[in-house]
SELONU-707545 format. One record per residue: residue in three letters; x, y, z of N, C-alpha, C in turn; residue number from 1. Coordinates in steps of 0.05 Angstrom, whole numbers, plus 5000, padded with zeros to 4 digits. Example, Ala and Ser with C-alpha at 12.3 -4.5 7.8 and 13.67 -1.06 7.14 Angstrom:
2
[node "Ala",[5264,4886,5156],[5246,4910,5156],[5264,4934,5156],1];
[node "Ser",[5257,4955,5142],[5273,4979,5143],[5258,5001,5157],2];
END
This chain:
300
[node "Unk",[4129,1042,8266],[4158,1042,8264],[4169,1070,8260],1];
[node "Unk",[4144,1090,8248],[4159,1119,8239],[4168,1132,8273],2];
[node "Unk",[4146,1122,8290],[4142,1132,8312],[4170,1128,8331],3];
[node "Unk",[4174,1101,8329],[4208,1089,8341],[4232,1100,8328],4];
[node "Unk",[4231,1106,8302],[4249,1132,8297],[4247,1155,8298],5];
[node "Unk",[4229,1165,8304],[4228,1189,8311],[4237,1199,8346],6];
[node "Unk",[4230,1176,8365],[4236,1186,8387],[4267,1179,8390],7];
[node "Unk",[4276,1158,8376],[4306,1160,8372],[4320,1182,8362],8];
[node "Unk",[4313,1187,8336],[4325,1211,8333],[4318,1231,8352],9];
[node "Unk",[4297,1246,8368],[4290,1265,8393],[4320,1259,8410],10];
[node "Unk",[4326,1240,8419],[4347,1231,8439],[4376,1239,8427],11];
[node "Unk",[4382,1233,8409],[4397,1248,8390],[4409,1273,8385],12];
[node "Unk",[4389,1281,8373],[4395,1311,8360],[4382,1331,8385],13];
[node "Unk",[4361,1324,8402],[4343,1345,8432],[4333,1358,8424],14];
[node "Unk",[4318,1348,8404],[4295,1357,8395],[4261,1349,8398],15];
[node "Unk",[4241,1368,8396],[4217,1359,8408],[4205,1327,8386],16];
[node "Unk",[4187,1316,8397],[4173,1303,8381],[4148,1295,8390],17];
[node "Unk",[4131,1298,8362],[4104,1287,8360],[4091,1271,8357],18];
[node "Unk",[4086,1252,8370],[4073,1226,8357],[4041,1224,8356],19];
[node "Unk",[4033,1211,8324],[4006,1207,8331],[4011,1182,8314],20];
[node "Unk",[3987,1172,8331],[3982,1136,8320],[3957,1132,8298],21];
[node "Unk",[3963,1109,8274],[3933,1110,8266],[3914,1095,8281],22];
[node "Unk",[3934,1073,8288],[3917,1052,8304],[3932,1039,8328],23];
[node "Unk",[3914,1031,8349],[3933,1021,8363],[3930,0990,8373],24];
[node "Unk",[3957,0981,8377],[3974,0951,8384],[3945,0938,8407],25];
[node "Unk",[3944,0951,8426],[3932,0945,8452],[3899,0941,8440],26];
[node "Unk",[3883,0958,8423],[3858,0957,8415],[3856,0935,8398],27];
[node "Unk",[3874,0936,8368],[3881,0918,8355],[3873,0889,8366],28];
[node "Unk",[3886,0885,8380],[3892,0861,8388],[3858,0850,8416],29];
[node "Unk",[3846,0880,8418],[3824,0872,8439],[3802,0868,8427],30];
[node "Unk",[3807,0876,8392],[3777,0869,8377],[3782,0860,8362],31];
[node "Unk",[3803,0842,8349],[3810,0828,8329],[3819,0806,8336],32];
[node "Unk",[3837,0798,8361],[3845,0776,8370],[3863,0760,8352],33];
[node "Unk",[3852,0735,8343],[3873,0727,8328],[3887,0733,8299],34];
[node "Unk",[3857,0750,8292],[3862,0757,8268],[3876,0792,8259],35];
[node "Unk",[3890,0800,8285],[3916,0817,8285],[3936,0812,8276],36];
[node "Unk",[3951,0817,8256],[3970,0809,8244],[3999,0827,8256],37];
[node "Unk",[3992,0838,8274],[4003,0860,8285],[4043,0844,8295],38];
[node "Unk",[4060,0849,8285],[4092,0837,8301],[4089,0832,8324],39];
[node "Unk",[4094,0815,8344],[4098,0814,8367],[4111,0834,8390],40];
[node "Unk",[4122,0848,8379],[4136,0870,8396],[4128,0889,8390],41];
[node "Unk",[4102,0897,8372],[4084,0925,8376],[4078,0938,8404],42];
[node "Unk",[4063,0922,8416],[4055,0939,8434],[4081,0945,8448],43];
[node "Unk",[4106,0933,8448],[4126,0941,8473],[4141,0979,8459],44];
[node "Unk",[4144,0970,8428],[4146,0990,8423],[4135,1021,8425],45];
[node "Unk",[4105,1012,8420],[4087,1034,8426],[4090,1052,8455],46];
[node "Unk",[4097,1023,8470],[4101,1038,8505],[4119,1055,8511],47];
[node "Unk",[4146,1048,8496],[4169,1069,8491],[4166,1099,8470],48];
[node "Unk",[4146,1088,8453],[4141,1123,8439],[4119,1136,8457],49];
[node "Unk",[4110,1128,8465],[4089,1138,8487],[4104,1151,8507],50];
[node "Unk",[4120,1137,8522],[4143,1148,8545],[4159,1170,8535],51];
[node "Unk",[4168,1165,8518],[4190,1181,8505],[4185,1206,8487],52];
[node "Unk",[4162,1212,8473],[4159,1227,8459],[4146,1253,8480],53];
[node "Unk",[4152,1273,8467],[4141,1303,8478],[4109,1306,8479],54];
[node "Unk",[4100,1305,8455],[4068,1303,8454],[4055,1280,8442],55];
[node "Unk",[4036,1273,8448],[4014,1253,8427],[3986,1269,8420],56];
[node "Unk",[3991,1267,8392],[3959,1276,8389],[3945,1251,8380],57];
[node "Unk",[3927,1257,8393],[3907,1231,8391],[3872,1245,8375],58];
[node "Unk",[3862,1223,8351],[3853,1233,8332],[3827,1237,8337],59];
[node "Unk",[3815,1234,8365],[3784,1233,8375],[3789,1217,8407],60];
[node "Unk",[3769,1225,8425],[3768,1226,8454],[3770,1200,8459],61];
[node "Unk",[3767,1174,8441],[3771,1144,8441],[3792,1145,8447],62];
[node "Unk",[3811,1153,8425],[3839,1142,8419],[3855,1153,8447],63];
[node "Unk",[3838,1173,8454],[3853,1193,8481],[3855,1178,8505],64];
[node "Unk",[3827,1162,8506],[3821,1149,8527],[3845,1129,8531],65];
[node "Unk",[3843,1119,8507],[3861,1087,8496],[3895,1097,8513],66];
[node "Unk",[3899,1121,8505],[3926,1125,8505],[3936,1127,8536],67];
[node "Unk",[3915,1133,8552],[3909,1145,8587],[3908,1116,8604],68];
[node "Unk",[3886,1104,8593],[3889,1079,8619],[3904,1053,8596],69];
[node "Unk",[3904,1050,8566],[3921,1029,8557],[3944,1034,8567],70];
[node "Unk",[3963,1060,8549],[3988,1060,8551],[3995,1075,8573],71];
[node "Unk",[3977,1091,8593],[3989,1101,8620],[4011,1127,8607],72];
[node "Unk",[3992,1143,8585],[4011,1157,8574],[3994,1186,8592],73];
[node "Unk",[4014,1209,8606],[4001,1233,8620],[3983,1252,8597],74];
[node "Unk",[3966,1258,8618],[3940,1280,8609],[3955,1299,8595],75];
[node "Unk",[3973,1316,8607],[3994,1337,8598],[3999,1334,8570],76];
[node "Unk",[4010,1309,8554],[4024,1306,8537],[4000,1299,8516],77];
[node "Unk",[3979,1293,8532],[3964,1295,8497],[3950,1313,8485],78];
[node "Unk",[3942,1318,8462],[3928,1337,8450],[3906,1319,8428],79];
[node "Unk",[3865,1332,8424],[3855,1313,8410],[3858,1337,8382],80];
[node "Unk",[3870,1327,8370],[3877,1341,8338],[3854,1321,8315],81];
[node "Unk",[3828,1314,8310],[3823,1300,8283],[3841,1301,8260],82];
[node "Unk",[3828,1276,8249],[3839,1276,8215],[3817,1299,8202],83];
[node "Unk",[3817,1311,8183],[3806,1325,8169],[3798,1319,8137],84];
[node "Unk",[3782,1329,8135],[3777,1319,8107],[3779,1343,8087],85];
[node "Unk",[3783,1341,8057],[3779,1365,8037],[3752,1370,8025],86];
[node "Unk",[3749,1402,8035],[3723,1399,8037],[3717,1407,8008],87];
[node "Unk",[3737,1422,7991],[3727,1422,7961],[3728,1393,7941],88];
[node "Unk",[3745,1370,7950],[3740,1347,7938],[3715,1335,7945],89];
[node "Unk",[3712,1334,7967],[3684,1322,7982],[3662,1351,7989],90];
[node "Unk",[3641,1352,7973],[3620,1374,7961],[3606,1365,7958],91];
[node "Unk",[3572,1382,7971],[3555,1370,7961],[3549,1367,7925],92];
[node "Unk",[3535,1353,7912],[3529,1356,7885],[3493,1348,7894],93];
[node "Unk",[3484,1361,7864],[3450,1358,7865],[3454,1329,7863],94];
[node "Unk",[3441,1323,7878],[3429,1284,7878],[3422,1284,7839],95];
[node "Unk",[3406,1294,7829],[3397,1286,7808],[3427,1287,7791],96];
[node "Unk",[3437,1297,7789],[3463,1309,7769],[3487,1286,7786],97];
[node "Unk",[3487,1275,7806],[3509,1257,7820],[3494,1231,7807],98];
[node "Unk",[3468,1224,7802],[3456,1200,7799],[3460,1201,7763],99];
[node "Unk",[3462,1216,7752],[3469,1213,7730],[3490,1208,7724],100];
[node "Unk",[3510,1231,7734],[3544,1219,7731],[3557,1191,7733],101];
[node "Unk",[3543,1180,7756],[3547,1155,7766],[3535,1133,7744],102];
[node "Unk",[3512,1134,7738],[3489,1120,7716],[3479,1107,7728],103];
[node "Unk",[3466,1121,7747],[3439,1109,7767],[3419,1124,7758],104];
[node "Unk",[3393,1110,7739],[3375,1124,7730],[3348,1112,7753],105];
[node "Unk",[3347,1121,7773],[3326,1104,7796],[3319,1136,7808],106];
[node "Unk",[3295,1131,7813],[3280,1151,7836],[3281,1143,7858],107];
[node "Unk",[3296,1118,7863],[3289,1099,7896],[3301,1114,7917],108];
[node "Unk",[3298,1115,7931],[3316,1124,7962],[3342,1102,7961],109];
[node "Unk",[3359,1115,7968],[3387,1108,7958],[3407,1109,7989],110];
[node "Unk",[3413,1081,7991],[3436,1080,8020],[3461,1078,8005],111];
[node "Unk",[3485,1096,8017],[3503,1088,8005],[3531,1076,8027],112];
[node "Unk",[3543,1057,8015],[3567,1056,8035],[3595,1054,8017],113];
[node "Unk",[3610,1069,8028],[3633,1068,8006],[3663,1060,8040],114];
[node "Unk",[3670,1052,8013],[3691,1039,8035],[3707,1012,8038],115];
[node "Unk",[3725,1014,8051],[3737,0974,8042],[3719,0952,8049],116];
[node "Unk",[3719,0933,8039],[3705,0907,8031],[3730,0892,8053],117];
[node "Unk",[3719,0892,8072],[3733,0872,8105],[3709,0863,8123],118];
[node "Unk",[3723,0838,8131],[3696,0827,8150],[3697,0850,8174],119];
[node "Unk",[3720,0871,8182],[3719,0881,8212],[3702,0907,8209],120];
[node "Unk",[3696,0913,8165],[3683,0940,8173],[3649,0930,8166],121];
[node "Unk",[3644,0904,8174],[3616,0897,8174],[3596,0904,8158],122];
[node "Unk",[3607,0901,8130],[3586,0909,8112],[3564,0883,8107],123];
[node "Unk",[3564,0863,8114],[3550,0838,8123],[3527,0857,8150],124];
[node "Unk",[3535,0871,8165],[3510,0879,8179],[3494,0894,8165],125];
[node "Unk",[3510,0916,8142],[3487,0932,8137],[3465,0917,8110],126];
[node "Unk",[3490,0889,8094],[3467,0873,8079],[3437,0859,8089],127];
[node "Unk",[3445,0847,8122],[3432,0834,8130],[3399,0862,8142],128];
[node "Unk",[3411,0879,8155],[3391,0905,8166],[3375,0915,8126],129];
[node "Unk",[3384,0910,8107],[3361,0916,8084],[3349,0890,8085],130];
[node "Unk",[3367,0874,8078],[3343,0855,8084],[3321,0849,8104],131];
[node "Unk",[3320,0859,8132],[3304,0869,8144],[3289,0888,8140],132];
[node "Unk",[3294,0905,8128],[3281,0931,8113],[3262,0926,8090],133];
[node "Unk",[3264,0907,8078],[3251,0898,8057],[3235,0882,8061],134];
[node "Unk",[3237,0866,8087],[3216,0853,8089],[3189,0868,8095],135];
[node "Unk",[3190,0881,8118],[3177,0895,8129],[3163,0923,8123],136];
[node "Unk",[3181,0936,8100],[3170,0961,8092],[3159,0964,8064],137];
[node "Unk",[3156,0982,8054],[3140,0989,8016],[3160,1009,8020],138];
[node "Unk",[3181,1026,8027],[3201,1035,8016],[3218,1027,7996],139];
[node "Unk",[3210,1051,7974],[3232,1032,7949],[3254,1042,7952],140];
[node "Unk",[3275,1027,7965],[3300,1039,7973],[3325,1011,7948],141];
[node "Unk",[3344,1026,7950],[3375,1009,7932],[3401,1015,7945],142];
[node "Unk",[3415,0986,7955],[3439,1000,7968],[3456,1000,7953],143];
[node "Unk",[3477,1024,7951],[3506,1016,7935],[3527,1020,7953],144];
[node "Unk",[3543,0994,7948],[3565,0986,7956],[3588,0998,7938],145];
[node "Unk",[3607,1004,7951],[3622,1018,7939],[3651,1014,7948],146];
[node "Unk",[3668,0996,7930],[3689,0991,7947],[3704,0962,7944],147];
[node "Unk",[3733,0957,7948],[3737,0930,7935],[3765,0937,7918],148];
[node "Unk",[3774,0918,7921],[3810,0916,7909],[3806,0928,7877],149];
[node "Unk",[3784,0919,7869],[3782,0925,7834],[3758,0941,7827],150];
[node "Unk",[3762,0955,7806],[3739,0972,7789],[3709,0950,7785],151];
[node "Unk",[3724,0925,7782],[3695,0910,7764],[3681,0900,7791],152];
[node "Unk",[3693,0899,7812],[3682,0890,7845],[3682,0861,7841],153];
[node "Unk",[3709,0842,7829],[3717,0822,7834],[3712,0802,7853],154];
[node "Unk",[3693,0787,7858],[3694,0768,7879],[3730,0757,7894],155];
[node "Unk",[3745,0746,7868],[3755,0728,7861],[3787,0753,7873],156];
[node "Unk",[3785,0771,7872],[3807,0793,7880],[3800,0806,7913],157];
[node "Unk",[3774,0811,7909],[3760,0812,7945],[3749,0796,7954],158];
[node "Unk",[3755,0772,7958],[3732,0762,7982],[3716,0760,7992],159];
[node "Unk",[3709,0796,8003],[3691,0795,8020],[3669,0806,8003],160];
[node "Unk",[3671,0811,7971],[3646,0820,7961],[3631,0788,7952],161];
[node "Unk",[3648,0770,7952],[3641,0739,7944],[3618,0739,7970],162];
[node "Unk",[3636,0744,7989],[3615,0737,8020],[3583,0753,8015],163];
[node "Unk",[3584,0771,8013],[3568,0792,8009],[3542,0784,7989],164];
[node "Unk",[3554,0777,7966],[3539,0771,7941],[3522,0745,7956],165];
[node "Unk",[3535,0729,7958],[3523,0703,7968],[3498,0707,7995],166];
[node "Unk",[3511,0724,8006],[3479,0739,8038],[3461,0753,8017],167];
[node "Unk",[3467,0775,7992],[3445,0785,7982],[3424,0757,7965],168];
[node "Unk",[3443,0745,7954],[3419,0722,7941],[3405,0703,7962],169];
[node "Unk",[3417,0699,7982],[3408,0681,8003],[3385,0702,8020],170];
[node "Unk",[3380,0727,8017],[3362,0748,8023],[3338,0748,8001],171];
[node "Unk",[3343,0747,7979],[3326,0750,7961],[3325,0782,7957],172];
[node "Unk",[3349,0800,7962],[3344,0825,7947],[3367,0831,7938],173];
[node "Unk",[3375,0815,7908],[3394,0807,7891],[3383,0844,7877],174];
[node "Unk",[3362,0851,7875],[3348,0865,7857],[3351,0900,7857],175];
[node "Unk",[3361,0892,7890],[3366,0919,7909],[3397,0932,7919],176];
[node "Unk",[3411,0912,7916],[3438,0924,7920],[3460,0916,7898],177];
[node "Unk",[3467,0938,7889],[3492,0947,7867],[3520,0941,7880],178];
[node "Unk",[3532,0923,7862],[3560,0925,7878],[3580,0940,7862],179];
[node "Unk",[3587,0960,7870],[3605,0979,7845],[3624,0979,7845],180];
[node "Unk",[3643,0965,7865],[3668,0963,7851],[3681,0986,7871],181];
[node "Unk",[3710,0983,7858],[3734,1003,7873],[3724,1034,7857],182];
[node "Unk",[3724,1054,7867],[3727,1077,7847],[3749,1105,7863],183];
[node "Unk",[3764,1120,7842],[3771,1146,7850],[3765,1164,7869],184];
[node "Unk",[3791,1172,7881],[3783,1192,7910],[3760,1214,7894],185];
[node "Unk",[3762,1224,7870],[3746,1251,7852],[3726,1237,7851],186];
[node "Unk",[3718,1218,7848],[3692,1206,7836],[3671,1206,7858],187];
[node "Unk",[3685,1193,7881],[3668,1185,7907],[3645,1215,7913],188];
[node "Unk",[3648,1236,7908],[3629,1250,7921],[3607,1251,7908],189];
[node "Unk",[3608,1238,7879],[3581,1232,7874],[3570,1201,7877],190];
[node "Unk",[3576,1192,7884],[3566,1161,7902],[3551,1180,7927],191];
[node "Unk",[3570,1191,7943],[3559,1192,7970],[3536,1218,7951],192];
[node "Unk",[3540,1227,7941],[3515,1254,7941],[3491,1232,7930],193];
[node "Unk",[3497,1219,7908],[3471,1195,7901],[3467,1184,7909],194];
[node "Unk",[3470,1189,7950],[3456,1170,7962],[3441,1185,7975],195];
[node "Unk",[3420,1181,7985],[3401,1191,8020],[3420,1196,8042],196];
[node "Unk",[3426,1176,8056],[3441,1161,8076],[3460,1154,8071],197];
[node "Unk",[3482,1156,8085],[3508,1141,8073],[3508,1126,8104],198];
[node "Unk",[3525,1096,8106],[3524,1079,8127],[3549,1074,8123],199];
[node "Unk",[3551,1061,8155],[3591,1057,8159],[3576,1045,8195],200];
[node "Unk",[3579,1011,8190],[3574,1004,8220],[3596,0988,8225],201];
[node "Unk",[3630,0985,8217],[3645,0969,8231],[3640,0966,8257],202];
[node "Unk",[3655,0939,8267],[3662,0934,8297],[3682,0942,8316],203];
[node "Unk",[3693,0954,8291],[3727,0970,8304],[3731,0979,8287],204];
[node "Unk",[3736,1014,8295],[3752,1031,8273],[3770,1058,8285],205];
[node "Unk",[3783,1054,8280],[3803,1073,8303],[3789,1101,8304],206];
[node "Unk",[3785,1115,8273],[3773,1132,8270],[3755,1142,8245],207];
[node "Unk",[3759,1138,8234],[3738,1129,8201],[3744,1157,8184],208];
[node "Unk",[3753,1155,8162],[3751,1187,8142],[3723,1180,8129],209];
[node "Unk",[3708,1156,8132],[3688,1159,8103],[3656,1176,8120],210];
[node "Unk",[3654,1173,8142],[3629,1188,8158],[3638,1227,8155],211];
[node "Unk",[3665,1225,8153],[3672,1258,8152],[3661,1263,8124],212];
[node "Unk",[3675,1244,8101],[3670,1250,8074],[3633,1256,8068],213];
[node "Unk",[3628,1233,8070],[3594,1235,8072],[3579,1258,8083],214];
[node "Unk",[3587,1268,8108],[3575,1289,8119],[3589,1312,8112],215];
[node "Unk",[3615,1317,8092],[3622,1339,8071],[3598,1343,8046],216];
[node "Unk",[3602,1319,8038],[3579,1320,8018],[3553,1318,8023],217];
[node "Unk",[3542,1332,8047],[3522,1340,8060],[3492,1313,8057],218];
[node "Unk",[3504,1298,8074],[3496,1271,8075],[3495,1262,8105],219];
[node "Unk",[3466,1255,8108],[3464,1241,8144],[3477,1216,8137],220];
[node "Unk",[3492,1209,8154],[3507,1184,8158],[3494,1172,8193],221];
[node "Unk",[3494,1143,8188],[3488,1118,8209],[3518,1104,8215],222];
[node "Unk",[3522,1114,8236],[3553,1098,8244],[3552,1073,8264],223];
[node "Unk",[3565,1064,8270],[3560,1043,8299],[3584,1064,8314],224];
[node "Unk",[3567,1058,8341],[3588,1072,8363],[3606,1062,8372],225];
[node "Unk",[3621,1058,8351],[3657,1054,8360],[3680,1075,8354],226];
[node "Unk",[3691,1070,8368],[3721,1084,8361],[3716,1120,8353],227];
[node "Unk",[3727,1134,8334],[3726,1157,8328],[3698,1162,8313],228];
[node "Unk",[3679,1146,8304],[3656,1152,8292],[3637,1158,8311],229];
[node "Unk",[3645,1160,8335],[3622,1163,8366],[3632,1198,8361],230];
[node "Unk",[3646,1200,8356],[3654,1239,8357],[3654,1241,8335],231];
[node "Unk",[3655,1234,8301],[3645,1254,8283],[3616,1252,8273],232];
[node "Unk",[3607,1235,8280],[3578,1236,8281],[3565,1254,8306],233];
[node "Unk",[3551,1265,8297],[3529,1281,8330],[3506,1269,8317],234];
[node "Unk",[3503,1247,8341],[3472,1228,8347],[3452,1250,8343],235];
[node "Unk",[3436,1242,8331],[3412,1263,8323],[3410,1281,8310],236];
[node "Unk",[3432,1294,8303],[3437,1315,8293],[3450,1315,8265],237];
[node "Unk",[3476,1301,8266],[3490,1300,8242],[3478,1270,8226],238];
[node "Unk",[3469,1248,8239],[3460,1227,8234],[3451,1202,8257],239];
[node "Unk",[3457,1185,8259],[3444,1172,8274],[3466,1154,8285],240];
[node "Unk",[3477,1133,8315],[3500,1126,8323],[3474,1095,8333],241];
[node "Unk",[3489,1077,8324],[3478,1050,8323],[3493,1032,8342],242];
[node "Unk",[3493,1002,8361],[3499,0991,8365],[3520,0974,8340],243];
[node "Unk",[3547,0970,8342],[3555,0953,8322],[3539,0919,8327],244];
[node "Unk",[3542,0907,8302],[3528,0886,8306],[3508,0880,8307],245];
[node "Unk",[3487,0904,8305],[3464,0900,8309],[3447,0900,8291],246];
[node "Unk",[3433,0887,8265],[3422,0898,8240],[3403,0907,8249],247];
[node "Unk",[3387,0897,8264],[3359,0899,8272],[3358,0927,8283],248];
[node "Unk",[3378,0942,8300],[3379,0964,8298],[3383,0988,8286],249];
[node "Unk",[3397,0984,8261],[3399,0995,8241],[3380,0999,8226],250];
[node "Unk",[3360,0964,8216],[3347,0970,8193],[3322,0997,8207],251];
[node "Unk",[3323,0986,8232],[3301,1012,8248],[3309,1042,8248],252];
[node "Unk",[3333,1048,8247],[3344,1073,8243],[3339,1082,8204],253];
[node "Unk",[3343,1065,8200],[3337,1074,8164],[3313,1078,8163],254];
[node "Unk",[3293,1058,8166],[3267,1066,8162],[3257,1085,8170],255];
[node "Unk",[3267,1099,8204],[3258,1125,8209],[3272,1134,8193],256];
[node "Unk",[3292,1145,8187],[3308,1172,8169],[3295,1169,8137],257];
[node "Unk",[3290,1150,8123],[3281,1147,8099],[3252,1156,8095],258];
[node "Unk",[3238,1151,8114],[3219,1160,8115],[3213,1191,8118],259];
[node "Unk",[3237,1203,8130],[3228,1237,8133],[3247,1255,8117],260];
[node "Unk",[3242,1260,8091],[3260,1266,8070],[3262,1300,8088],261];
[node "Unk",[3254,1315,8103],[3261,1335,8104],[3278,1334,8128],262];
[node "Unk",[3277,1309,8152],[3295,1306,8158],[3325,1303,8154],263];
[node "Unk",[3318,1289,8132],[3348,1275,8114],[3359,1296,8107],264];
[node "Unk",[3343,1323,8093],[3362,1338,8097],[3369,1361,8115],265];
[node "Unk",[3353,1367,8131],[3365,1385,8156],[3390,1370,8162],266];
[node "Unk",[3389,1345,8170],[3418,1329,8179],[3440,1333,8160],267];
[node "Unk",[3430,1337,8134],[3455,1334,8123],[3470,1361,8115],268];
[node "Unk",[3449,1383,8118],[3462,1405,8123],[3477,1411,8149],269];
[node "Unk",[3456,1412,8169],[3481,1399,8190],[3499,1393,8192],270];
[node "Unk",[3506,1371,8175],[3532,1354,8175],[3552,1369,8153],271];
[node "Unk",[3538,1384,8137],[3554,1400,8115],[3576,1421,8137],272];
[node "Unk",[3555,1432,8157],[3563,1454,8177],[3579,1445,8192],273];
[node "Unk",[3579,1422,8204],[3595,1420,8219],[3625,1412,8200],274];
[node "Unk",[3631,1398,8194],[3650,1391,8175],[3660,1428,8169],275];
[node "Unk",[3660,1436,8158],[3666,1457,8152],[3678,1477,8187],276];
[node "Unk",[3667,1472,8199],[3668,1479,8224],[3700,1468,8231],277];
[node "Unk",[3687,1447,8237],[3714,1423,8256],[3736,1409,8242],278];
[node "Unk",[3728,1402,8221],[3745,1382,8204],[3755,1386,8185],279];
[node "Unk",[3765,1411,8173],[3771,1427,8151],[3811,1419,8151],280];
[node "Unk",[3828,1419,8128],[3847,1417,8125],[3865,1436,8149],281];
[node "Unk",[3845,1459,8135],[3856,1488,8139],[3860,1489,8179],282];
[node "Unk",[3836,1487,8187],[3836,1478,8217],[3843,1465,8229],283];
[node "Unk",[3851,1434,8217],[3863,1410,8233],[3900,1428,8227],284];
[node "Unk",[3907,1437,8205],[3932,1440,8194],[3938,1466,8223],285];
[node "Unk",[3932,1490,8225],[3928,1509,8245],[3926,1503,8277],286];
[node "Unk",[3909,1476,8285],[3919,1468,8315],[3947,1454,8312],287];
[node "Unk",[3952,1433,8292],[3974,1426,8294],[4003,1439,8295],288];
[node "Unk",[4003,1461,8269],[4023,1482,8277],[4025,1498,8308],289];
[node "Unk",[4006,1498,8315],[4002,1517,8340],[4010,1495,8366],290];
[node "Unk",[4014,1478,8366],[4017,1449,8380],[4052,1452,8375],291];
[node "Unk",[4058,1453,8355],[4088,1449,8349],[4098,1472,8356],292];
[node "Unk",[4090,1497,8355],[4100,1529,8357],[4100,1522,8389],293];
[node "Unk",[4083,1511,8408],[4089,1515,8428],[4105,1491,8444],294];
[node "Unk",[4114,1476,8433],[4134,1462,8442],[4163,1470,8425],295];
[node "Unk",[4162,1489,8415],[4188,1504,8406],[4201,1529,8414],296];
[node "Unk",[4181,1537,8425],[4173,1566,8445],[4182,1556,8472],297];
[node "Unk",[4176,1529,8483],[4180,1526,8513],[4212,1517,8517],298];
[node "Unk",[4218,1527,8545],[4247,1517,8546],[4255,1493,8544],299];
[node "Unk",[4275,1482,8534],[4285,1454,8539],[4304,1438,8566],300];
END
């Protein structure tokens, strides 16, 4: 809706405008189906800020694509600008000194996932892939979940940690995964630093901040290759890019990475580097100005 006033006002006053989307009407609706809650006249709107607006930045080469053959919006008018993350909130910390803060007194190999408690961001795959993991391996690994309407991780307020709880006991590794609850944007970087691995395998995600955060706090992250987590992950490098849906593919990706602690961290320095590189406040803030300076610069 900010987007439909804004190209109104453009018409108005003849002035430039920018639009960027978080998510879009047309995707929405191609991986969620009925369970889009989206107005009925989204997508028509979208087609008119698309038409009408001066530029779109679009937040990763998905959303670019989405915008080219969904909305039939020209090459010319887009720009890929990411979301960015803060890279002094999100820091590495020593694993031992993050596992204390937190009050995780374990030597185990530690997966972490932080993030909302929704059936679309599939934390049901990554319960079901430990439980595959556990059957099969002597890795003493613990997942923490991290995430959920409330601090105490409420069934009865989330839902989907009810769902969750009920696959870990029906697994038999009640023993192995922590459910922690909602916590603080300050707090989170020692979750993700007290983990190994941080994981994020939704089935749709336009573009994800929690794989940026993780790989700030110099952490290999396992994504599924959807949406914007296919471009802030580098397969092999920054961490590892999974089929969504697939545990069985996953729990195989953990077991290799868990197993090669000096891998775990080349990647996660990696991932420290790149982040600092690409996804910095300072750098996403600097193309965008430079995006706006030159549609103020050109004639009207």
């Amino acid at each position: 809706m900010s987007g439909w006033v804004a190209a109104r006002l453009r018409k108005r006053l003849g002035i430039p405008a920018v639009q960027i989307f978080h998510a879009m009407g047309k995707t929405k609706q191609r991986h969620q189906g009925g369970a889009d809650t989206s107005p009925d006249d989204r997508i028509a709107v979208e087609m008119g800020i698309v038409r009408d607006v001066d530029r779109l930045i679009a937040q990763c080469p998905a959303e670019e694509t989405e915008l080219l053959h969904d909305y039939g919006a020209s090459l010319s008018k887009v720009t890929v600008i990411p979301s960015a993350v803060n890279i002094e909130r999100f820091r590495p910390v020593p694993r031992v000194e993050a596992r204390r803060r937190i009050g995780l007194d374990s030597d185990d190999l530690v997966v972490v996932y932080v993030g909302r408690m929704l059936p679309r961001k599939d934390v049901r795959n990554l319960v079901q892939a430990m439980g595959l993991l556990m059957n099969r391996s002597t890795l003493p690994v613990t997942l923490l979940l991290v995430g959920g309407e409330t601090a105490d991780g409420d069934p009865e307020k989330t839902p989907e940690i009810g769902v969750l709880q009920r696959m870990v006991a029906e697994l038999g590794i009640g023993d192995r995964v922590r459910f922690v609850g909602k916590r603080q944007p300050d707090e989170l970087r020692d979750y993700y630093s007290a983990g190994d691995v941080a994981v994020t395998t939704p089935w749709y995600e336009p573009f994800g901040l929690t794989p940026l955060e993780a790989q700030a706090c110099g952490r290999p992250v396992i994504g599924s290759a959807v949406g914007g987590i296919t471009f802030t992950i580098r397969d092999g490098r920054t961490g590892f890019l999974v089929p969504p849906r697939a545990p069985e593919a996953l729990a195989d990706r953990l077991e290799y990475l868990l197993a090669q602690p000096d891998l775990m961290r080349q990647m996660g320095q990696a991932a420290r580097e790149r982040v600092e590189r690409d996804f910095t406040w300072a750098t996403v803030a600097q193309r965008t100005a430079a995006l706006y300076g030159s549609l103020l610069a050109a004639p009207r």
